[in-house]
C-alpha positions in Angstrom: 1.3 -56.3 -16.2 0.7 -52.6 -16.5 -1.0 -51.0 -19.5 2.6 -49.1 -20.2 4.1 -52.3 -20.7 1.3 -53.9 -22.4 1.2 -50.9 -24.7 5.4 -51.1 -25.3 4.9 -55.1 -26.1 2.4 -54.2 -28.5 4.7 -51.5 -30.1 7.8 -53.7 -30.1 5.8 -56.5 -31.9 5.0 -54.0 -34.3 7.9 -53.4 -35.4 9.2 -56.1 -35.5 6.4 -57.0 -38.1 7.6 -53.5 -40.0 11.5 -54.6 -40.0 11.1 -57.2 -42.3 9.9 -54.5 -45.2 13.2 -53.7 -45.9 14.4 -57.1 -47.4 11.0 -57.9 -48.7 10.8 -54.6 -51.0 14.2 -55.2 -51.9 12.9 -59.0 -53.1 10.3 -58.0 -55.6 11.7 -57.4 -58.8 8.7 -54.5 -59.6 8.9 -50.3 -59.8 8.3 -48.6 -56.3 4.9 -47.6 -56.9 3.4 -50.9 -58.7 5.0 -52.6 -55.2 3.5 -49.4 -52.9 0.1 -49.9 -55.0 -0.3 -53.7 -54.5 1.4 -53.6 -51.1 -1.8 -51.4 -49.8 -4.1 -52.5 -51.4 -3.5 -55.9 -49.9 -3.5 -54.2 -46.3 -6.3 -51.9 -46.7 -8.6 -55.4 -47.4 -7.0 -57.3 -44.7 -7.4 -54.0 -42.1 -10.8 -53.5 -43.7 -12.3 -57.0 -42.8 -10.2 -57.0 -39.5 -11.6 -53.5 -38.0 -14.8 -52.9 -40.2 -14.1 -49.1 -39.4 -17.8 -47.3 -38.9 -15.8 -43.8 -37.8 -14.7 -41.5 -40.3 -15.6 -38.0 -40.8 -13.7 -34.5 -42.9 -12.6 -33.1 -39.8 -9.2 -31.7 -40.7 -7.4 -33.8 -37.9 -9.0 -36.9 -39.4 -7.7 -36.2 -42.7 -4.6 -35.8 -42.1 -3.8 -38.8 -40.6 -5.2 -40.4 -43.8 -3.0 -38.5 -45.7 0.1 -39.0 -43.9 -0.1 -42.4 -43.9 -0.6 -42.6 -47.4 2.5 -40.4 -48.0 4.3 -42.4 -45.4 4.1 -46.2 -46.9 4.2 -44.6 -50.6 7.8 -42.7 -49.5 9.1 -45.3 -47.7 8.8 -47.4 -50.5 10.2 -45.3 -53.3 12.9 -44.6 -50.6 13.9 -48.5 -50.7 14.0 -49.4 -54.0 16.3 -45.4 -54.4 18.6 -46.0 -51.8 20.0 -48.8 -49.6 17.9 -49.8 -47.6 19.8 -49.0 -44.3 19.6 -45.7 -45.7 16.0 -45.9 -45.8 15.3 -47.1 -42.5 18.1 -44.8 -40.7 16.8 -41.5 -42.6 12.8 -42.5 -41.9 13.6 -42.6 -38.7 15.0 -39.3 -37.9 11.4 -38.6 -37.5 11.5 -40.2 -33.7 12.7 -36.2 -33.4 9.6 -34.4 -34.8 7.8 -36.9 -32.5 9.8 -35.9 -29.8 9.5 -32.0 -30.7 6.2 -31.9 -32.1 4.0 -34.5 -29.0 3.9 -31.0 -26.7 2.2 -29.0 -28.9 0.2 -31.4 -31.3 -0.4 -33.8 -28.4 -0.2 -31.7 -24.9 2.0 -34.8 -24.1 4.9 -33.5 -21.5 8.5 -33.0 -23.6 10.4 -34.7 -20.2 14.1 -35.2 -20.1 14.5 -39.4 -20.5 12.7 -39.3 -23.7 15.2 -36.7 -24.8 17.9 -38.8 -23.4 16.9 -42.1 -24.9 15.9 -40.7 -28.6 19.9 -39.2 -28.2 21.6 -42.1 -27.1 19.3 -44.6 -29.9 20.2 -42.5 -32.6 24.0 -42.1 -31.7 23.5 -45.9 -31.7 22.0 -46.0 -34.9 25.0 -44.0 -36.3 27.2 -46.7 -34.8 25.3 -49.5 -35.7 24.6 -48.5 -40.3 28.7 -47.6 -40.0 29.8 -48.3 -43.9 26.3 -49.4 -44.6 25.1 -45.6 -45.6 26.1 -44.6 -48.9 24.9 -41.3 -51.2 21.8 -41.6 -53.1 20.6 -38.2 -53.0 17.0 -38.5 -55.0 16.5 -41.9 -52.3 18.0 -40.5 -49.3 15.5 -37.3 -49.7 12.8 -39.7 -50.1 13.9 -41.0 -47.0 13.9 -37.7 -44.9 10.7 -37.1 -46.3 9.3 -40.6 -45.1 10.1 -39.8 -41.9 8.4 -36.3 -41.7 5.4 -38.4 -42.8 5.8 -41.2 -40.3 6.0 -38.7 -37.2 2.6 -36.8 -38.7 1.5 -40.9 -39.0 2.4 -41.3 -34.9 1.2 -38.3 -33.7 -2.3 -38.2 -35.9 -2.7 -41.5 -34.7 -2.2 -41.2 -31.3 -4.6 -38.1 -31.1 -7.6 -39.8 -33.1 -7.1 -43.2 -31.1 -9.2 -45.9 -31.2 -12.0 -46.8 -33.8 -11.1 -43.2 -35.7 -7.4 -44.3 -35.6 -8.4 -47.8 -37.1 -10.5 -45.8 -40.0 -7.9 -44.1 -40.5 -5.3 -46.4 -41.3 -7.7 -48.6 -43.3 -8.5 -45.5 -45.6 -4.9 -44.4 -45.6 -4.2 -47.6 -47.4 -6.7 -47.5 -49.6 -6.1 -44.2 -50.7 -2.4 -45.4 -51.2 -3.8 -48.0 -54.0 -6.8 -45.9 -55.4 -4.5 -43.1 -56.0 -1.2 -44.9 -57.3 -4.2 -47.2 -59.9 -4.0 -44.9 -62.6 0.2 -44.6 -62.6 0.8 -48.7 -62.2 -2.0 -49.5 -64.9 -1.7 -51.3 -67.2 1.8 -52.8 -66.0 1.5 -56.5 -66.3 0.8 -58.3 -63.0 4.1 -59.4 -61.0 4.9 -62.9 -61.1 3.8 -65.4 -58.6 7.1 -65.2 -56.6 6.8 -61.7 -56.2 2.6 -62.1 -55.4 3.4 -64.0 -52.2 6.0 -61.1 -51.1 3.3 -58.7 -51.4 1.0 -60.9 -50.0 3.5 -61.3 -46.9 4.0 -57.2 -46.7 0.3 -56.2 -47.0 -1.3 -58.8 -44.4 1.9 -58.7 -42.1 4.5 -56.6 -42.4 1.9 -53.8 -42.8 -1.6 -54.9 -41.7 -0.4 -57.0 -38.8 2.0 -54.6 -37.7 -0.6 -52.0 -37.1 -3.1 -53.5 -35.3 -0.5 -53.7 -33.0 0.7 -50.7 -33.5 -3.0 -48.8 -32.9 -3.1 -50.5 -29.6 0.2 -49.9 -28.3 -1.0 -46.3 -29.1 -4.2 -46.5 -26.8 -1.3 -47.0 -24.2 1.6 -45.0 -24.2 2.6 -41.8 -25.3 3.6 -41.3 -28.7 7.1 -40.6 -28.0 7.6 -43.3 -25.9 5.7 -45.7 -29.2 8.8 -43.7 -31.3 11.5 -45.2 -29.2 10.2 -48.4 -29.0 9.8 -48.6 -32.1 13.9 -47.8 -32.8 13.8 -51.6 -32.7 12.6 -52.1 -36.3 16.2 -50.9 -37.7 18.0 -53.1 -35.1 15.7 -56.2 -36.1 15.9 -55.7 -39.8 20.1 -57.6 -40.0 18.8 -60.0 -38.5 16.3 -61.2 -40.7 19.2 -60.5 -43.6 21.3 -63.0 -41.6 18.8 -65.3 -41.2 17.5 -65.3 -44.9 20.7 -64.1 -46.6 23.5 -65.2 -44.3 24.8 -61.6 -44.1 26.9 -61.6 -40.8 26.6 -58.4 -39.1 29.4 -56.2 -38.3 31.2 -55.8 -34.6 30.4 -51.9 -35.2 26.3 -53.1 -36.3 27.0 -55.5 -33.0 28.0 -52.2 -30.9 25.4 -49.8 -32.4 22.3 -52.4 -32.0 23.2 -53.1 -28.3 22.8 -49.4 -28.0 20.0 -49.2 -29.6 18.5 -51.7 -27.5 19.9 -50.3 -24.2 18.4 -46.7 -24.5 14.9 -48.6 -25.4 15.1 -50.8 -22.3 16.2 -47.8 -20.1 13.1 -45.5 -21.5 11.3 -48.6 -20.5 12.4 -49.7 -17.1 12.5 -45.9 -16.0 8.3 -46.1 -16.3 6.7 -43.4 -18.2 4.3 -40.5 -17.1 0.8 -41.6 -16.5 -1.2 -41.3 -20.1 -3.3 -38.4 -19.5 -6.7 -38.6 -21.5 -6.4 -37.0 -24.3 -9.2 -34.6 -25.4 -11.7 -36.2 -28.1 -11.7 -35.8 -31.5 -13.1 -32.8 -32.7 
């Protein structure tokens, strides 16, 4: 197996370890920043004893991949419990674009014409496929668009510091998520045992798991390519609603998905551009 598909499998695992967020936010009966808070602090001591990170430093690049990612989980978050969560997912993900736009200059990565292809045709899917499921929420569905401003600074930061930086800085991200939400969760009474082991769930797997794969997929492909792929968290996320919840999904969900799915596999089976070194961190 090539390292291009070795990095996509590791970015499709990903997320589908990040698709079951959705439903288990929705599940905890707690404010969006207690379940943020705990949510992170959970993964920053699971990715803490998993990577033992010994690479961090001030430099500006470095810190803002901290920062993003704390913005990112923290906005998603408050984005889930606002709106509905297809709105969530749908509206975070318009940042696959700012990937798309933003990997030539941020990156040096080569804007070439499949990635612009497949990001068109997955999100004219993704249209398709949250047909009656998007409804107005404006305070949520800005939180949304925000979130995914935050996750495209999240992809491209981490693709640029790679490696044991990369792992730093997603441990620190998450820790800064928790330190810094402390003070507005405290002294709110601890969530009951229920809702402990969904937040036990979403910090060790749904986050922490998901980005150790994620981090490696990144050591592999481009990050564009890592944005597409990972289009297949909002086709995965029904299905764990049927499977837990019994919720059918529509023939128009059915039609969008399939779409979804077929612009990832065409990105895929079309190869990719060699992944240049990129230059180290400063």
């Amino acid at each position: 197996m090539t390292s291009d598909r070795r990095g996509i499998l590791y970015v499709a695992g990903a997320a589908l370890l990040w698709s079951t967020g959705g439903i288990g936010i929705k599940a905890v009966a707690a404010p969006p920043l207690t379940v943020a808070c705990y949510r992170s602090a959970i993964a920053g001591l699971a990715l803490l004893a998993f990577f033992r990170p010994r690479a961090w430093s001030a430099r500006p690049a470095f810190l803002i991949a901290v920062v993003s990612y704390a913005a990112c989980v923290t906005t998603f978050v408050v984005a889930t419990k606002w709106t509905t969560a297809a709105n969530a997912i749908f509206l975070q993900y318009s940042g696959v674009v700012w990937v798309l736009l933003a990997s030539p200059i941020v990156l040096g990565e080569a804007l070439v014409a499949r990635d612009i292809v497949a990001v068109v045709v997955a999100l004219a899917g993704m249209v398709l496929f949250f047909v009656g499921k998007l409804e107005a929420h404006f305070a949520g569905d800005a939180v949304a668009l925000l979130s995914g401003v935050c996750y495209a600074a999240v992809a491209l930061s981490l693709r640029r510091e790679r490696g044991a930086s990369a792992e730093a800085a997603v441990v620190f991200g998450n820790l800064l998520t928790a330190v810094m939400l402390f003070p507005v969760v405290f002294p709110a009474p601890w969530v009951p045992a229920r809702a402990a082991a969904i937040l036990v769930f979403l910090g060790v797997v749904q986050i922490a798991g998901a980005y150790v794969l994620f981090l490696r997929g990144l050591m592999l492909v481009p990050a564009t390519q890592a944005s597409i792929v990972g289009l297949l968290e909002p086709v995965a996320n029904p299905i764990w609603v049927f499977l837990l919840l019994g919720e059918r999904p529509g023939g128009f969900a059915l039609a969008g998905g399939a779409i979804v799915l077929g612009a990832i596999a065409w990105r895929t089976l079309r190869g990719g551009q060699p992944v240049a070194e990129l230059p180290a961190p400063d």
